[in-house]
C-alpha positions as CSV (number, residue, x, y, z in Angstrom):
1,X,73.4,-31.9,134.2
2,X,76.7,-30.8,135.8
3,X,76.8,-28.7,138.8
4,X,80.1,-27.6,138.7
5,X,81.1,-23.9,138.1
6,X,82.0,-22.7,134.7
7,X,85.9,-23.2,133.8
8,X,86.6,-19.7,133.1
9,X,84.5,-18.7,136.4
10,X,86.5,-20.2,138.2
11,X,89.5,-19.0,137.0
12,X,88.3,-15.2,136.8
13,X,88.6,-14.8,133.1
14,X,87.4,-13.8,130.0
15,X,86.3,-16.7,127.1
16,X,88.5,-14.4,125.2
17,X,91.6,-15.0,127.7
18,X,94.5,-15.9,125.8
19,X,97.2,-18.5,127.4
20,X,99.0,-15.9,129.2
21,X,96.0,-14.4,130.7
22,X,95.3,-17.6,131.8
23,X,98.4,-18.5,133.1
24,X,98.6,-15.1,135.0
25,X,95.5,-16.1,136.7
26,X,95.9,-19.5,137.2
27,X,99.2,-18.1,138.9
28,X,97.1,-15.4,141.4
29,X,95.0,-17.8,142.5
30,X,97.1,-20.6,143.6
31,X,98.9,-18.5,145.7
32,X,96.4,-17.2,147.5
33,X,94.5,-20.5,147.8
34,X,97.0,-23.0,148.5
35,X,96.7,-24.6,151.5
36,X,99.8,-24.2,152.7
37,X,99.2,-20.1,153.2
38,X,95.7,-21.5,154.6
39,X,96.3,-24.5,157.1
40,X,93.3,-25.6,158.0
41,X,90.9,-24.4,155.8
42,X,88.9,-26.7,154.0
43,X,87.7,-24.4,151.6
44,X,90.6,-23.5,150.5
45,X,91.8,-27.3,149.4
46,X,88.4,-27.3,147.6
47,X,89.3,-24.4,145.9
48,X,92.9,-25.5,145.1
49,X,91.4,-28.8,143.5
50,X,89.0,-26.6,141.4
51,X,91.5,-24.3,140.2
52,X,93.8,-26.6,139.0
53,X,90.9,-28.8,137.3
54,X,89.8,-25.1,135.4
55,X,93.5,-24.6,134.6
56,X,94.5,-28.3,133.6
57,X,91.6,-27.7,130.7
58,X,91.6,-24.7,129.5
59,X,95.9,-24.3,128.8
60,X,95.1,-27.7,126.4
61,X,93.8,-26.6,122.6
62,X,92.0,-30.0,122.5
63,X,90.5,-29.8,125.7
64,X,89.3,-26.0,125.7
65,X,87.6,-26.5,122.4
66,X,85.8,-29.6,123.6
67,X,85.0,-27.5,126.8
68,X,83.8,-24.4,124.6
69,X,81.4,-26.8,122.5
70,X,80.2,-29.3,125.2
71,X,81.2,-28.1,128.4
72,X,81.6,-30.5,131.2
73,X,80.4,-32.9,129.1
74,X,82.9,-33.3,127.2
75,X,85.0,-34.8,130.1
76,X,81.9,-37.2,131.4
77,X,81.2,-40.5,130.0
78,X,80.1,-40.7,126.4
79,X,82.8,-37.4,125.4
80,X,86.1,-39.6,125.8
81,X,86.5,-40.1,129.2
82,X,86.6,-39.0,133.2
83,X,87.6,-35.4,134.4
84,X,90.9,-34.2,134.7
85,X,91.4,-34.3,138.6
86,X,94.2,-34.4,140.5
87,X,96.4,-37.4,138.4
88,X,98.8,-36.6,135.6
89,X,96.9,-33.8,134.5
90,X,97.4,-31.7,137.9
91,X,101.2,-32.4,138.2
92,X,101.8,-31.4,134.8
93,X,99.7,-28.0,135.3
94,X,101.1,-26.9,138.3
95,X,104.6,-28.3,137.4
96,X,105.0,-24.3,135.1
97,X,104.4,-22.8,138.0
98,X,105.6,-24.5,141.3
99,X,108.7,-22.8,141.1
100,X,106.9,-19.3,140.9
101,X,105.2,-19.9,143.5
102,X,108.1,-21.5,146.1
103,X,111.1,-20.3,144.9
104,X,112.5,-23.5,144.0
105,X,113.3,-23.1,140.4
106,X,116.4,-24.6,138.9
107,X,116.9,-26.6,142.4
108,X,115.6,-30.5,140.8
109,X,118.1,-32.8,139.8
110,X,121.4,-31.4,141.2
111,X,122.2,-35.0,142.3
112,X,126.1,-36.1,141.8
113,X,127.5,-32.9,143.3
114,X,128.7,-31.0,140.0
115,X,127.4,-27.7,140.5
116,X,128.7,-24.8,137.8
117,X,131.3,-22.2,139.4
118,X,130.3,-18.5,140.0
119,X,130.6,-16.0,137.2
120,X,133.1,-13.2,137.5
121,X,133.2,-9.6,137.2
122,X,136.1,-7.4,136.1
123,X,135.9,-3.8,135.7
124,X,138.7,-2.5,133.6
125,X,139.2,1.2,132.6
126,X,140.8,2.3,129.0
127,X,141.4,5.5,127.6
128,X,139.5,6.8,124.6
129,X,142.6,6.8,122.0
130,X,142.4,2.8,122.9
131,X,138.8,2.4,122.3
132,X,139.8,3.9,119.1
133,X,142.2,1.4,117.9
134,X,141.5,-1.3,120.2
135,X,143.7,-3.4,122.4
136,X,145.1,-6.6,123.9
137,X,144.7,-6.6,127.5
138,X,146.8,-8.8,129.9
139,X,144.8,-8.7,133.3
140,X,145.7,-10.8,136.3
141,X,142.7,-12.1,138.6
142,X,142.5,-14.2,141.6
143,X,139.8,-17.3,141.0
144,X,138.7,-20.7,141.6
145,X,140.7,-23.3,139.8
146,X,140.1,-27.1,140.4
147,X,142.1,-28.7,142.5
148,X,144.9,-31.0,141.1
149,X,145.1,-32.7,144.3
150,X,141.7,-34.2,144.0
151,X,140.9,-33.4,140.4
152,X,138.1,-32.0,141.6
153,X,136.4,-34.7,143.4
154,X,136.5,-33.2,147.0
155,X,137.5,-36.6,148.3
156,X,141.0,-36.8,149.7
157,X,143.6,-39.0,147.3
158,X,142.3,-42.8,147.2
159,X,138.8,-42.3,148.6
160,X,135.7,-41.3,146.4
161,X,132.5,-39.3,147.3
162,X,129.6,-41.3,148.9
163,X,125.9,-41.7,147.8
164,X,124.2,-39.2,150.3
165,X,121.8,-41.9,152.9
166,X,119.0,-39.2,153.3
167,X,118.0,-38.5,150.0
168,X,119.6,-41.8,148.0
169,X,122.0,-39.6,145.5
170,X,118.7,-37.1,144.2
171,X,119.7,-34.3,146.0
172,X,116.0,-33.8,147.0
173,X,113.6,-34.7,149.4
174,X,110.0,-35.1,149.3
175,X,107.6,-34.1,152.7
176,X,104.0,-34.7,152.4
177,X,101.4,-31.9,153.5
178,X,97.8,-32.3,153.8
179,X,97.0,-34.1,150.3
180,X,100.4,-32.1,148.6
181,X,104.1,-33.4,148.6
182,X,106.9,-30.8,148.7
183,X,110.2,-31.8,147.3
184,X,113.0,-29.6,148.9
185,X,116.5,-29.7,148.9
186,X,118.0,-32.6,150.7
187,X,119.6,-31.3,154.5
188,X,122.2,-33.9,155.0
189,X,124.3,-33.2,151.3
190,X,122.4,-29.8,150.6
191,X,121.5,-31.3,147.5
192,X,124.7,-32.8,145.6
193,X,123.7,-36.3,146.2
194,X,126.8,-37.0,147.6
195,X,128.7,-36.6,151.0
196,X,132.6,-36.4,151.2
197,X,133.3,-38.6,154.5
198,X,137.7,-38.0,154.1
199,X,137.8,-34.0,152.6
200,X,140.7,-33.3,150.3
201,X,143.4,-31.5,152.6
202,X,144.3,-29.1,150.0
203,X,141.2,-27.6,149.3
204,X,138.9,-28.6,152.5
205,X,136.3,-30.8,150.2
206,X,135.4,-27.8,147.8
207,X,136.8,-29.6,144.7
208,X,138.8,-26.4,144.1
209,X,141.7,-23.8,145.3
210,X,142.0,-20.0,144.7
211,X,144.7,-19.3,142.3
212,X,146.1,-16.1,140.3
213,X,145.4,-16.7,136.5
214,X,146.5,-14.1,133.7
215,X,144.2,-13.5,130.9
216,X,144.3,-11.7,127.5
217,X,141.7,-10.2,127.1
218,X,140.8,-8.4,122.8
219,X,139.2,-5.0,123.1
220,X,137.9,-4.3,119.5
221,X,138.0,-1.0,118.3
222,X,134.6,1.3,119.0
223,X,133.9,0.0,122.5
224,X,131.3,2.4,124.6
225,X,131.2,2.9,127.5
226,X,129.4,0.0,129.8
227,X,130.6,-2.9,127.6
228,X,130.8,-5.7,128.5
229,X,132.9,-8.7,127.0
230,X,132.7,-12.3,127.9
231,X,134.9,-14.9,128.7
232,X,133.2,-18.1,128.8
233,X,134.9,-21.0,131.1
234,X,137.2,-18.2,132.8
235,X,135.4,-17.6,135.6
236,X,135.2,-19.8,139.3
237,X,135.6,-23.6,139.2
238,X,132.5,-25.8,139.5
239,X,132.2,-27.5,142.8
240,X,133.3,-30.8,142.5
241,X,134.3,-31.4,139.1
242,X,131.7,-29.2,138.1
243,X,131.5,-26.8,134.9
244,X,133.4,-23.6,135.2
245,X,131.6,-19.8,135.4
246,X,132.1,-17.4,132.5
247,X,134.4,-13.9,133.5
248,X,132.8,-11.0,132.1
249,X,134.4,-8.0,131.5
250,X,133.0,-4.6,132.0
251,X,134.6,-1.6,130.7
252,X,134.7,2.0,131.3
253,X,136.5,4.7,129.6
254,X,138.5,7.4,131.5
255,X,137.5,10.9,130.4
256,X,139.5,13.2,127.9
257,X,141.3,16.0,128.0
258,X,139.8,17.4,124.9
259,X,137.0,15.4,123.6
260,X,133.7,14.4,124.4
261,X,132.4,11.0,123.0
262,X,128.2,10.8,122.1
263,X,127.8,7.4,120.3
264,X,130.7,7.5,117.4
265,X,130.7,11.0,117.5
266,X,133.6,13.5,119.4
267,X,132.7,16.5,120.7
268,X,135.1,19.5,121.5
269,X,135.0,23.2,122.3
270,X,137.9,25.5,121.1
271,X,138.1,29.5,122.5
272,X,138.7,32.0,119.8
273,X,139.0,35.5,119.6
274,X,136.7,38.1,119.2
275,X,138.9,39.3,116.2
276,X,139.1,36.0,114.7
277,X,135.0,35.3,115.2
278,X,134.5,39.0,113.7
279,X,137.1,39.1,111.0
280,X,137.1,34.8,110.3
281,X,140.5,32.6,110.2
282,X,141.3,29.3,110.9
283,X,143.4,26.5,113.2
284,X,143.9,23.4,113.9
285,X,142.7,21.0,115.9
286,X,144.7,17.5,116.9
287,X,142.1,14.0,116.2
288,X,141.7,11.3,117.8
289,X,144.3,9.1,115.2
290,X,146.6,11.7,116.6
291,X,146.5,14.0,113.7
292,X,145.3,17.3,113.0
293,X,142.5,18.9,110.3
294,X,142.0,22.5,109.9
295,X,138.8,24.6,110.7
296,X,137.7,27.3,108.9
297,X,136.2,30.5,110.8
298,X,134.0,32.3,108.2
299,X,133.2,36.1,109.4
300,X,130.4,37.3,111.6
301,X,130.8,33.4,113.8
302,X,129.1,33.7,116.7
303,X,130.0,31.6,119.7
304,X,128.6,28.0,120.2
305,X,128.4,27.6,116.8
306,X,129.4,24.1,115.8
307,X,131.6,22.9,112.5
308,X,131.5,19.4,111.8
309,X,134.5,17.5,110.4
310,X,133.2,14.2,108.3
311,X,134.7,10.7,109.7
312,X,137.2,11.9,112.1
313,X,134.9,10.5,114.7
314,X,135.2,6.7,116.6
315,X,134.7,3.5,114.6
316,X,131.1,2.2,115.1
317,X,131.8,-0.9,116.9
318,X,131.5,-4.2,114.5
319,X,131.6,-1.7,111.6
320,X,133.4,-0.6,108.9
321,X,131.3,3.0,109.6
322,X,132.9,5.8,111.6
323,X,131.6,8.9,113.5
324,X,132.2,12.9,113.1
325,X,133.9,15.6,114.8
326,X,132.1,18.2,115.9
327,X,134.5,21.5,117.0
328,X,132.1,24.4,118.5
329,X,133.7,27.6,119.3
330,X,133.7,29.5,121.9
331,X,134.2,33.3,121.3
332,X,136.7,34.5,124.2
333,X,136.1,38.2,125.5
334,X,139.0,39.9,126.2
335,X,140.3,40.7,129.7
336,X,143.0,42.8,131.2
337,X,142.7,45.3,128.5
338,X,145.6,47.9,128.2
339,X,144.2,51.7,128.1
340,X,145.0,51.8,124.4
341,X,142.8,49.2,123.9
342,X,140.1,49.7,125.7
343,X,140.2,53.4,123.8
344,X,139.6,51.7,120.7
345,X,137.4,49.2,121.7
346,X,135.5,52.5,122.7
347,X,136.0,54.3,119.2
348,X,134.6,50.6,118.1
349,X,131.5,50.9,120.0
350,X,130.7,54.3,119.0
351,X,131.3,53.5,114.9
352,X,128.7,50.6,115.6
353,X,125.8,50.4,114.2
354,X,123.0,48.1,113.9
355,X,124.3,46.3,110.7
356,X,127.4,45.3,112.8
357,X,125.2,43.7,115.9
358,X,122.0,42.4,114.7
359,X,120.7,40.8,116.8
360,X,121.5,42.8,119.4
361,X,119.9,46.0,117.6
362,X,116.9,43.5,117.2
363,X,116.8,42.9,121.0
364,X,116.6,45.9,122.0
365,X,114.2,47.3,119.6
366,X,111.8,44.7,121.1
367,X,112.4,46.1,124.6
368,X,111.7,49.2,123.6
369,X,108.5,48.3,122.0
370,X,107.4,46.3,124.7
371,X,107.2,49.2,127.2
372,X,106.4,51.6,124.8
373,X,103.0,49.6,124.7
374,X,103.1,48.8,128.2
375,X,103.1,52.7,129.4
376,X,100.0,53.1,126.4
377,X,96.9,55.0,128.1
């Protein structure tokens, strides 16, 4: 009978555990047994090796269900063969996660020195009339080209980059520790593989020189705020003949005099008079195509109320659909009154009743009510 501790035990999960569970685990554990963070330890290599036997099974379909039915068994002699150790299996179990775990990810097999250029950022600022009908752009930025001197290469005219002696052109090294090798970046070429012994003059080696480039850049109509466009292959230079960076364009919109934007809808405020909100009317109000529509003030408006114009909003962006206009009103009271006026807006007050001011009438009669009950024995 087999001594060893139960698969998912060891692992600190559930038989249930789905594949993420169990790589989320798997993950925990390793770091805090490896022996790297524990130098010394015994134990801890012990627990290492068990781990990675636990996880090496139980991320396989095949394996876990011969596990479930037969349990170690099914790895002894007699159940199709030994144990899954520390051979193929274990690389290719902690290969998913050794670049959690180190920080090393994306590092392998940067050999031959052609490492993709930097992307770009350019913030750009329009206004909202051209988010409305959209533009072409012409913007002038300062990046890494490659350098026609070299074509890129590094190497000064007639000489040619050098397989790097340390690591043999790989770009990586490997150290071993305890029973583990580590594979890090190689010192002596910092992982291109190659070492430049004549540097180009004009651009010191780097493959590349700084140039000013103009672009033209489409702006489609309905952009939002935040939006951001991309320019793929326009942004730095790759490092020795290496694949360029993408530019990416982030755009802003520079507030309005008059409108508000929320999604494809505009959003403005016009003052009327407390004649025109009492008696009704109507004016107009310019759009964003640079035209105008008329509103229509029934009587009795009161102010903040809201009147919405169908499709004189923005274009919804990669649409044929297009927002609404929504005008709210703001009733204006009136201010350095002559003395005439402020007689009849007297006589008005006094010919008032509560049909004229509802709500107002309603108010108050709910004040009076509530201390009325209030001063109740």
């Amino acid at each position: 009978m087999s001594t060893k501790r139960c698969y998912y035990e060891t692992l600190e999960v559930e038989r249930t555990a789905d594949e993420s569970k169990l790589k989320a685990a798997f993950r925990k554990l390793a770091m805090k047994w490896h022996p790297d963070k524990n130098p010394g330890d015994a134990t801890s290599e012990i627990r290492f090796k068990e781990i990675n036997e636990a996880y090496e099974v139980l991320k396989d379909g095949d394996k876990r269900a011969a596990y479930d039915r037969f349990g170690h068994a099914a790895f002894e002699q007699g159940h199709g063969g030994g144990g899954p150790g520390f051979g193929a299996g274990f690389a290719s179990s902690f290969s998913d996660i050794f670049e959690d775990l180190f920080g090393m990810a994306g590092q392998r097999g940067r050999g031959g020195g052609r490492e993709r250029g930097a992307d770009l950022r350019y913030n750009m600022e329009i206004t909202l009339e051209e988010a409305f009908v959209g533009k072409t752009a012409q913007i002038e930025i300062p990046v890494s080209v490659t350098c026609e001197s070299c074509s890129g290469t590094g190497a000064k005219a007639g000489t040619k980059p050098k397989t790097c002696s340390t690591c043999g052109g790989a770009g990586r090294v490997r150290q071993a520790q305890g029973f583990f090798t580590l594979e890090r970046t190689c010192p002596g070429c910092q992982g291109r593989g190659q070492m430049i012994e004549d540097p180009c003059p004009s651009c010191s080696g780097s493959g590349r020189v700084t140039r000013e480039r103009t672009l033209s850049v489409n702006i489609p109509q309905g952009v939002e705020d935040g939006t951001r466009i991309r320019l793929a292959g326009e942004g730095e230079a790759g490092v020795r003949g290496g694949p360029s960076g993408d530019l990416y364009i982030f755009l802003s919109l520079a507030s309005h005099e008059f409108f508000q934007r929320d999604g494809a809808d505009l959003h403005c405020r016009v003052p009327i008079s407390m004649v025109t909100a009492a008696l009704g009317g109507e004016f107009e109000v310019p759009t964003i195509d640079k035209g105008q529509t008329k509103v229509k003030i029934p009587s009795g408006t009161q102010s903040g109320r809201r009147f919405r114009i169908a499709s004189k909003g923005m274009p919804v962006l990669r649409s044929r659909q297009t927002g609404d206009m929504y005008v709210q009103v703001v009733v204006e009271t009136p201010q350095n009154l002559t003395k005439k006026q402020q007689e009849l807006l007297a006589e008005f007050e006094k010919l008032s009743s509560g049909a004229t001011q509802p709500e107002a009438a309603g108010f108050f009669t709910k004040v009076k009510d509530f201390f009325g009950t209030r001063a109740a024995p």
